[in-house]
N, CA, C and O of each residue as an XYZ file, in Angstrom:
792
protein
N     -13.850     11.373     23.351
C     -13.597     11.557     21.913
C     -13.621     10.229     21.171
O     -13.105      9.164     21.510
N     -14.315     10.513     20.113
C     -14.220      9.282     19.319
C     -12.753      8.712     18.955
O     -11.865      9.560     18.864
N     -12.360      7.166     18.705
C     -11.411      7.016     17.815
C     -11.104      6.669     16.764
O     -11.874      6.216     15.917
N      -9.808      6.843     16.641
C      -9.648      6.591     14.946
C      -9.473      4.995     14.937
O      -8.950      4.217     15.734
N     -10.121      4.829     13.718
C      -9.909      2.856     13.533
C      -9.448      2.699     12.091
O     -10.147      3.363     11.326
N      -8.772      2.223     11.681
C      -8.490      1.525     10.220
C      -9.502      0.880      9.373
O      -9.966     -0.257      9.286
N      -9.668      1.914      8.827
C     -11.551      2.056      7.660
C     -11.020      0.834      7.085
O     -11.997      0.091      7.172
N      -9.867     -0.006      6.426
C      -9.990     -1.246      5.879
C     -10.025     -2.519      6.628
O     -10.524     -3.602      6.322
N      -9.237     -2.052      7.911
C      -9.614     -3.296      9.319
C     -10.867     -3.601      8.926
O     -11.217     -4.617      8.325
N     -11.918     -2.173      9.485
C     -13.439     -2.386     10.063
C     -14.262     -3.025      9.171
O     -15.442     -3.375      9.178
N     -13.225     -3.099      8.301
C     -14.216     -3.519      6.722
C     -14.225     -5.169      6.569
O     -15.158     -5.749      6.015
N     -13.280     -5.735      7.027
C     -12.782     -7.000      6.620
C     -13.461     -7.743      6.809
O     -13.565     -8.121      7.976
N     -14.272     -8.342      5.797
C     -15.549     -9.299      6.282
C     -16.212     -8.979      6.149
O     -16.945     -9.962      6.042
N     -16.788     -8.164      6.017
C     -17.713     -7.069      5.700
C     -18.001     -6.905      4.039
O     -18.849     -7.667      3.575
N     -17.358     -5.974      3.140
C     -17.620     -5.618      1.896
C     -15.490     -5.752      1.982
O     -15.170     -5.036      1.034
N     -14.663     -6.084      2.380
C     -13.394     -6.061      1.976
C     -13.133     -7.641      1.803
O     -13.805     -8.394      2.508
N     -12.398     -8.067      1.098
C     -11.450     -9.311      1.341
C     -10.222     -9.269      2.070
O      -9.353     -8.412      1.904
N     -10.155    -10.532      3.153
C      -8.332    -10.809      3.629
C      -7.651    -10.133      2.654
O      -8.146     -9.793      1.580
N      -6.793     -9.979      2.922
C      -4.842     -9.991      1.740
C      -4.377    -11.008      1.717
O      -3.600    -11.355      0.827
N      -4.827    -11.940      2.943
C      -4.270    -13.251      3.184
C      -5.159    -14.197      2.862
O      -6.335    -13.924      3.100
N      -4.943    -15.119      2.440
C      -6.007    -16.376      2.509
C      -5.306    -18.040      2.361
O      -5.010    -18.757      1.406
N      -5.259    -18.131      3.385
C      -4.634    -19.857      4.032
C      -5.517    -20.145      5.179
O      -6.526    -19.487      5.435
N      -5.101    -21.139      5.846
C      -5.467    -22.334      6.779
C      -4.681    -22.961      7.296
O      -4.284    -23.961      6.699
N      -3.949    -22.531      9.048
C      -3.114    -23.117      9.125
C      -3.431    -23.783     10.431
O      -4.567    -23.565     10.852
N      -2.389    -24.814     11.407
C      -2.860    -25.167     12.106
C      -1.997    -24.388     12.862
O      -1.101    -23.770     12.286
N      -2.183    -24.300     14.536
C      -1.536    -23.655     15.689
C      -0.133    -23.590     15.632
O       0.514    -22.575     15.889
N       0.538    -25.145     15.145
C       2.072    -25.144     14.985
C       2.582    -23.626     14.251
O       3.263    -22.706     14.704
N       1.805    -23.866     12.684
C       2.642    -23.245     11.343
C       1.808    -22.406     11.802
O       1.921    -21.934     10.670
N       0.830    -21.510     12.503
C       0.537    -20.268     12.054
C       1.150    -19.003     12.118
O       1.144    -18.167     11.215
N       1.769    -18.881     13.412
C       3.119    -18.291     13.463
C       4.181    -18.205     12.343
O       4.544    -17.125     11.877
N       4.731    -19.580     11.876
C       5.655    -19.574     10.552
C       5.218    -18.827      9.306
O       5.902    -18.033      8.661
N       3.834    -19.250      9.045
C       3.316    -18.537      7.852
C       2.928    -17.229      7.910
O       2.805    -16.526      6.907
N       2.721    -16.852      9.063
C       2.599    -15.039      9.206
C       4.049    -14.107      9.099
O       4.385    -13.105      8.467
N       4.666    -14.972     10.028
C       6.509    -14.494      9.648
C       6.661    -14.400      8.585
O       7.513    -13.552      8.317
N       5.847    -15.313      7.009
C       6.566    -15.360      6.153
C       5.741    -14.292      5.382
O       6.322    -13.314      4.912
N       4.651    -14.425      5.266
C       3.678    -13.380      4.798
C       4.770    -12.225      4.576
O       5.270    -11.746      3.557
N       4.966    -11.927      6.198
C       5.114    -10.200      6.352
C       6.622    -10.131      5.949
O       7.035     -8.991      5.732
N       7.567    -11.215      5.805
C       8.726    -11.162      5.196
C       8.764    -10.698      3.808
O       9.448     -9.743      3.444
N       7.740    -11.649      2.765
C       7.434    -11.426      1.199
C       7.059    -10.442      1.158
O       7.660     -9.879      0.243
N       6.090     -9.522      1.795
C       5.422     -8.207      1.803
C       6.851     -7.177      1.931
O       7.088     -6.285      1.116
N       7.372     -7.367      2.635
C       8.362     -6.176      3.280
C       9.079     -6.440      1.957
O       8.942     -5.653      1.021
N       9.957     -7.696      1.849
C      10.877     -7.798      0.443
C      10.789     -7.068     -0.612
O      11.618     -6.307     -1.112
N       9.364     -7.435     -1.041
C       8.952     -6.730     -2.359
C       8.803     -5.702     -2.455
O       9.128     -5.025     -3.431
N       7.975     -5.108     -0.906
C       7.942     -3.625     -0.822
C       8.883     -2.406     -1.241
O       8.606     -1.349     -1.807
N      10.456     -3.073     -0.624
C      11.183     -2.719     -0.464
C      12.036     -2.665     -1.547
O      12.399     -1.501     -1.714
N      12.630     -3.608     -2.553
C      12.909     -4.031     -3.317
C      12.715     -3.396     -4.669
O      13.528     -3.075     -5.536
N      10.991     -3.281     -4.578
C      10.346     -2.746     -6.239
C       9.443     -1.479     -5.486
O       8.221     -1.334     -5.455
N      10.038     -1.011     -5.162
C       9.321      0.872     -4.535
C       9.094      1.394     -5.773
O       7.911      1.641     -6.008
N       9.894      1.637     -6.647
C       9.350      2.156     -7.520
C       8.639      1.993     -8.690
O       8.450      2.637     -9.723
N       8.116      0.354     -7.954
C       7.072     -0.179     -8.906
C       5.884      0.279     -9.069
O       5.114      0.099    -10.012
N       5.692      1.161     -7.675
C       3.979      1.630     -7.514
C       2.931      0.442     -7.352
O       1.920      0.135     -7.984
N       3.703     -0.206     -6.044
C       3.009     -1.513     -5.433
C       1.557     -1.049     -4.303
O       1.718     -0.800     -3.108
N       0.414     -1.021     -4.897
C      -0.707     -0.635     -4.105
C      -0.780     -2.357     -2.929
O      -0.374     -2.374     -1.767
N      -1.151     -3.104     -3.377
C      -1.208     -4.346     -2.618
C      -0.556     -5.765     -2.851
O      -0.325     -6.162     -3.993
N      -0.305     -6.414     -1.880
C       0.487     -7.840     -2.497
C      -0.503     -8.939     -1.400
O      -0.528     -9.116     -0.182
N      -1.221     -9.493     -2.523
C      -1.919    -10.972     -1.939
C      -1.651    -11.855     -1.938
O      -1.526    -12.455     -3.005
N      -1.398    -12.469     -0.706
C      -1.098    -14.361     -0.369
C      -1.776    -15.230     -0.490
O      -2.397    -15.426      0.554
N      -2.033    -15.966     -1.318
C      -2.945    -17.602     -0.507
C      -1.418    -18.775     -0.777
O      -0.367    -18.769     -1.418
N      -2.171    -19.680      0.187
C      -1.315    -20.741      0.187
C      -2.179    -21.887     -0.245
O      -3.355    -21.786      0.103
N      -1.756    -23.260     -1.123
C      -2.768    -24.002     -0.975
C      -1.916    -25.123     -1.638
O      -1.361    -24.869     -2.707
N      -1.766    -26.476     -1.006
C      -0.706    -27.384     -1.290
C       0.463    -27.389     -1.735
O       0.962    -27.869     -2.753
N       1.073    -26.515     -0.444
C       2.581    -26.738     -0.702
C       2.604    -25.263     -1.705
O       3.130    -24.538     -0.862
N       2.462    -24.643     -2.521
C       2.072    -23.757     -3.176
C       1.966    -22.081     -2.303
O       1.225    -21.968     -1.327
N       2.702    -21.027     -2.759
C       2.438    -19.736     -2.157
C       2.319    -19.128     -3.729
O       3.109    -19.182     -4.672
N       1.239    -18.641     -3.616
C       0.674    -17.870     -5.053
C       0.512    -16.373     -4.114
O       0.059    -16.176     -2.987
N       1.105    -15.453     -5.145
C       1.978    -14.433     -4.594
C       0.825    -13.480     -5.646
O       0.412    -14.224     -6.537
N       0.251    -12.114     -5.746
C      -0.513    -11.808     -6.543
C       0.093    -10.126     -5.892
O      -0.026     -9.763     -4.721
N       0.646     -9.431     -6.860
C       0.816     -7.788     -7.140
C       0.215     -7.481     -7.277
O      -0.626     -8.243     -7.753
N      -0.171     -6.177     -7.100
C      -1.057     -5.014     -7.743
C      -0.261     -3.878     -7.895
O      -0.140     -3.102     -6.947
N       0.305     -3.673     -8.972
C       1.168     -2.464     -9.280
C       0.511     -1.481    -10.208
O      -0.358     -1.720    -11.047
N       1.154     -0.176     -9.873
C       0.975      0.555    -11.028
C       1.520      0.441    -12.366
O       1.027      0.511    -13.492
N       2.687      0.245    -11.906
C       4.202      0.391    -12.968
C       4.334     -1.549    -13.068
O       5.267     -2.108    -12.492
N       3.296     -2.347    -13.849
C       3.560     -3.660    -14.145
C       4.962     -4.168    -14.650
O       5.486     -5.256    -14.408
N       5.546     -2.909    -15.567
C       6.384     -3.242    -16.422
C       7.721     -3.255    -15.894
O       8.647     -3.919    -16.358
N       7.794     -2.242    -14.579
C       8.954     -2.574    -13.706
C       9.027     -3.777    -12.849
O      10.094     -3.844    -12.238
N       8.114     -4.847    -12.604
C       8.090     -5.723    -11.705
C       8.510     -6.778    -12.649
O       9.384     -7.594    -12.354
N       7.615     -6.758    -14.292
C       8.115     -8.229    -15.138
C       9.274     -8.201    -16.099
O       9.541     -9.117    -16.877
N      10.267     -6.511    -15.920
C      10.635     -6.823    -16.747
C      11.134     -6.880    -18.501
O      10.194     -7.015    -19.285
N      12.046     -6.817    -18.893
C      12.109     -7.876    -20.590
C      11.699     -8.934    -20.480
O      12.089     -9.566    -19.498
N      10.714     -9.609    -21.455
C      10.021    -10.700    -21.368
C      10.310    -11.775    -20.032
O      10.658    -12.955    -20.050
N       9.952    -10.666    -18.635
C       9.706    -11.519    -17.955
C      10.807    -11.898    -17.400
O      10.994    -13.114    -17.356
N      11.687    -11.133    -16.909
C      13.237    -12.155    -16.598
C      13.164    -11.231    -15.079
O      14.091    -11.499    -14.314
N      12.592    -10.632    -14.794
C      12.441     -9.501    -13.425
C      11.341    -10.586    -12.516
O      11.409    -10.667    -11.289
N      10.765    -11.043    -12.994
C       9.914    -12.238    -12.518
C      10.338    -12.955    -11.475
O      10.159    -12.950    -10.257
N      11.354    -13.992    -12.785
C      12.070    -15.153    -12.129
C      13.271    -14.710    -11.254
O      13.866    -15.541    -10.567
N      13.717    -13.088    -11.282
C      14.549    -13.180    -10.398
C      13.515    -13.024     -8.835
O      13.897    -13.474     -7.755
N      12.671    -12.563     -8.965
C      11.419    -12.358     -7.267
C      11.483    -13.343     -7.303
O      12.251    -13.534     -6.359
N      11.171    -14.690     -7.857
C      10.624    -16.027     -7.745
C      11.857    -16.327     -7.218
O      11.696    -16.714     -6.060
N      13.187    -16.325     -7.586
C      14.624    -16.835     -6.911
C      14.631    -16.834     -5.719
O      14.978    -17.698     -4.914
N      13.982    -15.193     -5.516
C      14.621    -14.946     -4.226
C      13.398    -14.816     -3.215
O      13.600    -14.303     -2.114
N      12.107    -15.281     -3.578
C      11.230    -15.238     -2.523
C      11.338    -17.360     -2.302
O      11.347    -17.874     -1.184
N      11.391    -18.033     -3.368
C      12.195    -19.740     -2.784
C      13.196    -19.210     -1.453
O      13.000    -19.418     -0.256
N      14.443    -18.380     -2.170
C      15.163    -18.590     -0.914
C      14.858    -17.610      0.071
O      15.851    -17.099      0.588
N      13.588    -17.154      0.524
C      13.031    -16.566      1.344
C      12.306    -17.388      2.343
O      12.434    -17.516      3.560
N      11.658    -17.806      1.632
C      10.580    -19.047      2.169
C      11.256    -20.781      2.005
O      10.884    -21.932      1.777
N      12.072    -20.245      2.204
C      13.458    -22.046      2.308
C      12.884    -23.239      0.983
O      12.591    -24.412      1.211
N      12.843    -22.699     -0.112
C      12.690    -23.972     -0.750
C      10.785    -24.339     -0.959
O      10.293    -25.467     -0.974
N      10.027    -23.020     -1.097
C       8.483    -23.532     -1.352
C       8.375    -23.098     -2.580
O       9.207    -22.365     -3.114
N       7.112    -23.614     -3.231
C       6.962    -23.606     -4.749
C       6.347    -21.938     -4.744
O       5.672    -21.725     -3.737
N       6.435    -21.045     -5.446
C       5.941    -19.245     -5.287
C       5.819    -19.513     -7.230
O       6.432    -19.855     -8.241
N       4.471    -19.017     -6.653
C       3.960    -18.563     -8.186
C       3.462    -17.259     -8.341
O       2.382    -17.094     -7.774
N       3.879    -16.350     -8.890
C       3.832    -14.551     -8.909
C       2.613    -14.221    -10.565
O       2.714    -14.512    -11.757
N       1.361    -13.346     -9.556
C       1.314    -12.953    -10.760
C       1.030    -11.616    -10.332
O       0.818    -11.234     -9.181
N       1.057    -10.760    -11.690
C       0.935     -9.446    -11.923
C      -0.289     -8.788    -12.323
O      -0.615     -9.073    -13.476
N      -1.254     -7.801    -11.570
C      -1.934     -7.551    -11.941
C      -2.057     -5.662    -11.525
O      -1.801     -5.041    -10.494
N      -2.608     -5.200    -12.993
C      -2.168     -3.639    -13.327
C      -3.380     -2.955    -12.390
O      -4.548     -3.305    -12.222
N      -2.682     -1.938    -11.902
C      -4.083     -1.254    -10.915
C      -4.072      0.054    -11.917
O      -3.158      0.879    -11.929
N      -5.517      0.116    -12.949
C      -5.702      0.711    -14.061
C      -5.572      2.474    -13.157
O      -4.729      3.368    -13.234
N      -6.975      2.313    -12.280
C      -6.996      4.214    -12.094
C      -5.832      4.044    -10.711
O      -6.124      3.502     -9.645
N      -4.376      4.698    -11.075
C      -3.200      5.119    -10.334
C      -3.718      5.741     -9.418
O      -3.781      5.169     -8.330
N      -4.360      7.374     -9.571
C      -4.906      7.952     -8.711
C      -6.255      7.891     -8.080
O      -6.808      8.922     -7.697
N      -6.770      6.778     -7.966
C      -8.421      6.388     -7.344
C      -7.627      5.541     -6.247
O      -8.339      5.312     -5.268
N      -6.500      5.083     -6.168
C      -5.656      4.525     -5.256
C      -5.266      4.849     -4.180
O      -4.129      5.315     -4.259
N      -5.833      4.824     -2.748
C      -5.188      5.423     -1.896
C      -3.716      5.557     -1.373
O      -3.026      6.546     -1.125
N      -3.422      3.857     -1.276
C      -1.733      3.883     -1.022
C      -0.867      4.338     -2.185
O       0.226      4.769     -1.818
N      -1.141      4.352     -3.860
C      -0.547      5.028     -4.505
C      -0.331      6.489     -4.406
O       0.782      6.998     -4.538
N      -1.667      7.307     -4.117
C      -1.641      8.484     -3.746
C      -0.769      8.777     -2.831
O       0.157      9.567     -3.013
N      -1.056      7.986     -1.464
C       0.128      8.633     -0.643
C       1.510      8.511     -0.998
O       2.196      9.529     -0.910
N       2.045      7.432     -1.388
C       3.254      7.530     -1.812
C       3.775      8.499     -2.754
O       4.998      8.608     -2.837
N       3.080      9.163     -3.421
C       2.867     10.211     -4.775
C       3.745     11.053     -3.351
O       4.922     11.220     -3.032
N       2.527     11.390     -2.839
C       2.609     12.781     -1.746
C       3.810     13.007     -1.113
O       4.471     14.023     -0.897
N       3.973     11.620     -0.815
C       4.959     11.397      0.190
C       6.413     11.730     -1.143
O       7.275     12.609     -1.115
N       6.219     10.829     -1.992
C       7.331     11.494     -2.735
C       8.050     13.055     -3.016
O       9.141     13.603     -2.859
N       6.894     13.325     -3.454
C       6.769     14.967     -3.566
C       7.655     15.911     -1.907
O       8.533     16.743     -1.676
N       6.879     15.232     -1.332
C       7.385     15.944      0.463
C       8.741     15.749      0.292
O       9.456     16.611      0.801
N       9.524     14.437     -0.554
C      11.273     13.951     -0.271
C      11.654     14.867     -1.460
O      12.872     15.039     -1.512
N      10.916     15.538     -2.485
C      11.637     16.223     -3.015
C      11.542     17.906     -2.946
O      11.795     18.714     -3.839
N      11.043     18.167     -1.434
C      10.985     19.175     -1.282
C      10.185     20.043     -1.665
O      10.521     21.201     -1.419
N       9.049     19.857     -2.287
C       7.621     19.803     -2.508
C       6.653     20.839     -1.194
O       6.482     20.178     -0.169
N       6.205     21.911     -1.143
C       4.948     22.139     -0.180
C       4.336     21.500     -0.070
O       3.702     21.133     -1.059
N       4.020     20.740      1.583
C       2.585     19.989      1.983
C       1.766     20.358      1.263
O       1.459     19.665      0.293
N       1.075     21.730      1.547
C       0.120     22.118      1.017
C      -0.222     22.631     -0.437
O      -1.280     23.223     -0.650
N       0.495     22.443     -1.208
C       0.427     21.923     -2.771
C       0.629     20.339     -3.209
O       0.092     19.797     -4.175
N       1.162     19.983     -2.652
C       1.527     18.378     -2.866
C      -0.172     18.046     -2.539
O      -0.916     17.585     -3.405
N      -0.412     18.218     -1.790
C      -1.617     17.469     -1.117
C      -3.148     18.192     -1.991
O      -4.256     17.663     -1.905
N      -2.948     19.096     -2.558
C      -4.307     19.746     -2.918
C      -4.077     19.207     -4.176
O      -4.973     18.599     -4.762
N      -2.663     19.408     -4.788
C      -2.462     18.459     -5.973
C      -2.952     17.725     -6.526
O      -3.381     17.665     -7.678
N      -2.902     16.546     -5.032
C      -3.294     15.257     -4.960
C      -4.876     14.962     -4.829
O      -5.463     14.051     -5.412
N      -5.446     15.891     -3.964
C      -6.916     15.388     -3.955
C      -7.644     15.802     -5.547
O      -8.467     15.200     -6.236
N      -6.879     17.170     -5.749
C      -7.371     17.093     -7.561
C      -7.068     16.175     -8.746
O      -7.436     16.322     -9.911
N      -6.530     15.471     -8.363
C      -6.253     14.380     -9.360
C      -7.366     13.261     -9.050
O      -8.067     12.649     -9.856
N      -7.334     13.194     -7.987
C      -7.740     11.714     -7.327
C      -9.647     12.194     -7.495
O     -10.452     11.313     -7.797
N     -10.041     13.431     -7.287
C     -11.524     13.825     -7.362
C     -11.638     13.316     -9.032
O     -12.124     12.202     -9.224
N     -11.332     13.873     -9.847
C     -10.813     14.126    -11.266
C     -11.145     12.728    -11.916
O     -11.818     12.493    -12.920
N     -10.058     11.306    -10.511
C     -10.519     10.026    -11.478
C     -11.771      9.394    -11.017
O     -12.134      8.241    -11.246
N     -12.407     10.342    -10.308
C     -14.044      9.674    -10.321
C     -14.491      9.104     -9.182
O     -15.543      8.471     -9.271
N     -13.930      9.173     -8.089
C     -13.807      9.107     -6.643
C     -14.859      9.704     -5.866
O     -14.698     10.884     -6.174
N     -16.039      9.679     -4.890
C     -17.027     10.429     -3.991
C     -16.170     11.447     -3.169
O     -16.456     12.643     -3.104
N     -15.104     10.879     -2.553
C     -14.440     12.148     -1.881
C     -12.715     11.662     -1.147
O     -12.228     10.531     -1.172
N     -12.207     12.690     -0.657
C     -11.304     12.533     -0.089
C     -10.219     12.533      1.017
O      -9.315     13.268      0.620
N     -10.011     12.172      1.873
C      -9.434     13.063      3.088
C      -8.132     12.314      3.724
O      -7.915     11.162      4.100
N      -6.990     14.116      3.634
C      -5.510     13.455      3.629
C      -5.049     14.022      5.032
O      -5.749     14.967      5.394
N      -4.576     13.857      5.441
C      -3.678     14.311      6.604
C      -2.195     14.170      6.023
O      -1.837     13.360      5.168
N      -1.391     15.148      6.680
C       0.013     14.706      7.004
C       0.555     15.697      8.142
O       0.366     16.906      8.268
N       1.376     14.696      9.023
C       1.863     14.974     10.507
C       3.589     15.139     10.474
O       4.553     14.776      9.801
N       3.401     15.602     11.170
C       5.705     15.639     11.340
C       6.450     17.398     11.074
O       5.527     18.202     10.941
N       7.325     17.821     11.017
C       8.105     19.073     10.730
C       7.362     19.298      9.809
O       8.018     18.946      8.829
N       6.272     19.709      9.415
C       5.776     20.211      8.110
C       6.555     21.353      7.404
O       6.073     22.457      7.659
N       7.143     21.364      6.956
C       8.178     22.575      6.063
C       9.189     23.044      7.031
O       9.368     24.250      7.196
N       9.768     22.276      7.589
C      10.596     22.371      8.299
C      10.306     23.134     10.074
O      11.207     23.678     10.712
N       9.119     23.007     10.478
C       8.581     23.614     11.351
C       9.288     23.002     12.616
O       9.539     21.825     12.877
N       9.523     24.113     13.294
C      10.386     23.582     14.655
C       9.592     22.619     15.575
O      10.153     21.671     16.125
N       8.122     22.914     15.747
C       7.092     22.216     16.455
C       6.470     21.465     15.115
O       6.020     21.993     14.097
N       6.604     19.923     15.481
C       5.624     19.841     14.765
C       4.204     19.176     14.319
O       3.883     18.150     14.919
N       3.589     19.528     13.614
C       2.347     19.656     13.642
C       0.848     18.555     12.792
O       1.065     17.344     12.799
N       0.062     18.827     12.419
C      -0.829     18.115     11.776
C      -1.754     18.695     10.648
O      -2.354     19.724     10.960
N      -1.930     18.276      9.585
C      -2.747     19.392      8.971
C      -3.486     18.137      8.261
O      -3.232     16.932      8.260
N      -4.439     18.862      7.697
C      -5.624     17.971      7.218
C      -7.342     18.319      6.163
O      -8.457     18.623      6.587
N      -6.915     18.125      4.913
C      -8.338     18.442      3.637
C      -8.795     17.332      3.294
O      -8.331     16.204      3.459
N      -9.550     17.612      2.900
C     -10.586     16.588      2.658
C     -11.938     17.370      1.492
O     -12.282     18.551      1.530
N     -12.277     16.709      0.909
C     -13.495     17.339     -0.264
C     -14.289     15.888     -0.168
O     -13.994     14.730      0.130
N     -15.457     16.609     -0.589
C     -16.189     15.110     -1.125
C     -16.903     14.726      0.033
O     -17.187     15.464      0.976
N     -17.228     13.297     -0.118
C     -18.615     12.708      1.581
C     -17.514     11.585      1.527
O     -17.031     11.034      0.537
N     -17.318     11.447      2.524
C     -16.028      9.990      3.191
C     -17.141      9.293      4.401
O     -16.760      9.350      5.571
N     -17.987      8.889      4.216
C     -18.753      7.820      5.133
C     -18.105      7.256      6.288
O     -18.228      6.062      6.014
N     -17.687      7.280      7.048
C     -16.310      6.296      8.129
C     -17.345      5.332      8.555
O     -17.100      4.129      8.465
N     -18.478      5.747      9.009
C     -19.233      5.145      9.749
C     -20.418      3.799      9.232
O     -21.054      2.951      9.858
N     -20.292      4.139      7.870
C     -20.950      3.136      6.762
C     -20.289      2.163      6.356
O     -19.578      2.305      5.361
N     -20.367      0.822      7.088
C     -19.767     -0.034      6.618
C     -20.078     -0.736      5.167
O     -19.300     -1.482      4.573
N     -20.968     -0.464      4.865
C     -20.872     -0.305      3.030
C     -20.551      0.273      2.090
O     -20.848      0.062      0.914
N     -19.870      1.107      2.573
C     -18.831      2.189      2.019
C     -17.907      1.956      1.919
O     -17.166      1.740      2.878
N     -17.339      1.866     -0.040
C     -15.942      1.105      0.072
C     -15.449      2.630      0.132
O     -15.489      3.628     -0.589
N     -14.880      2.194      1.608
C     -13.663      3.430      1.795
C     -12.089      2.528      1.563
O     -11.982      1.374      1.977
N     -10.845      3.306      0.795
C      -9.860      2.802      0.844
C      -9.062      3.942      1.619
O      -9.358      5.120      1.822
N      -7.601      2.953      2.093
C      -6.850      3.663      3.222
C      -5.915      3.203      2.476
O      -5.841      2.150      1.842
N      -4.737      4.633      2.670
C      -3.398      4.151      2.084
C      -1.900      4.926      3.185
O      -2.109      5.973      3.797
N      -0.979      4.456      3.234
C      -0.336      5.264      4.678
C       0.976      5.399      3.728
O       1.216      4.627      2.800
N       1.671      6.348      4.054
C       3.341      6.278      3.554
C       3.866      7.109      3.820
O       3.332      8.211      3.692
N       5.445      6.963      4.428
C       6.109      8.192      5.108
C       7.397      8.739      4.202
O       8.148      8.108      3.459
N       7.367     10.078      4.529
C       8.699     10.682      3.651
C       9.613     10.709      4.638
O       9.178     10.937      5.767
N      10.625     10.557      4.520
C      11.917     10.558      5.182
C      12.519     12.454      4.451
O      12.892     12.588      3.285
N      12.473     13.349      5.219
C      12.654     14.515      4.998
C      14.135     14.880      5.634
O      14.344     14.135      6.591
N      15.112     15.700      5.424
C      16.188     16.143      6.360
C      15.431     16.832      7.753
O      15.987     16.843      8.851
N      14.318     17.295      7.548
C      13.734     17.546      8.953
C      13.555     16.458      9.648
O      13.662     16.659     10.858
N      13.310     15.317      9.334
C      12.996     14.079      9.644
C      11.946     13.433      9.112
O      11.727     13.502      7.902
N      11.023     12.596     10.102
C       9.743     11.931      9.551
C       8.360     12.435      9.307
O       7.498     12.656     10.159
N       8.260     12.621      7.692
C       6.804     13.037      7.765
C       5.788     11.982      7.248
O       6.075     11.394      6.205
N       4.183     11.579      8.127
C       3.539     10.165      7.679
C       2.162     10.915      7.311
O       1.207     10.273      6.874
């Protein structure tokens, strides 16, 4: 059987860009990946309901330029900007004292978004929502903003199912195999009283 691979992995280098972009030597490369995935998790975590599709790193003299992609811009900056300088506070004392320069940039179509979408879905599932309306929901919105096609899975207690299971739609042509095909991938789990659905 074929396997499954991460359509934005296979891409990287290809028709995708890093998320990351530095140069480090053997010592710090370790340090700066720790820190990467520290700022990533923080923010993640922090501004959820910012509708954070991606967060890009470069480093470049002494300098970590920090770059959002939100839906919801206006929850990340703020009244003129004072939501800012508190991330900037606390990603210094994250990263012990380095210079972090944050900027904000709006991800216009919400639903042409894969990781926004799922989180949509996934929301919907925590509020008790049918898989299978949440999700058909979702590919009609997402066809709607002008998208070639779509295809969702979700795995775990599906509606509270004692066994549980996998289900999976899709519309549209999804290329996997065309590496010139910007395919986007987005993952996010609901935390359900049944438990975990991804």
């Amino acid at each position: 059987m074929g396997q499954k691979v991460n359509p934005h992995g296979l891409r990287v280098g290809v028709i995708k860009p890093w998320d990351t972009q530095w140069y480090a030597d053997k010592k710090e490369f370790s340090v700066y990946l720790k820190e990467d995935h520290s700022i990533r998790t923080f923010i993640k975590k922090k501004y959820y309901a910012a509708a954070i599709s991606k967060i890009l790193i470069e480093r470049a003299a002494g300098k970590i330029v920090v770059t959002v992609y939100t839906g919801r811009p206006g929850v990340l900056i703020g009244k003129a900007g004072s939501e800012i300088e508190v991330i900037k506070k606390d990603l210094v004392k994250l990263t012990k004292g380095k210079q972090v320069i944050i900027n904000v940039t709006e991800v216009r179509k919400v639903d042409a978004d894969a990781q926004l979408v799922a989180e949509s879905v996934a929301a919907q599932l925590e509020k008790r929502v049918s898989f299978r309306r949440a999700m058909k929901q979702a590919i009609g919105r997402t066809m709607r903003s002008g998208v070639k096609g779509v295809k969702m899975q979700v795995s775990g207690r599906l509606d509270g199912r004692e066994i549980a299971g996998c289900e999976h739609y899709h519309e549209g042509s999804i290329p996997l195999q065309t590496l010139r095909a910007d395919i986007d991938y987005g993952f996010a789990e609901a935390h359900t009283t049944f438990g975990m659905i991804g």
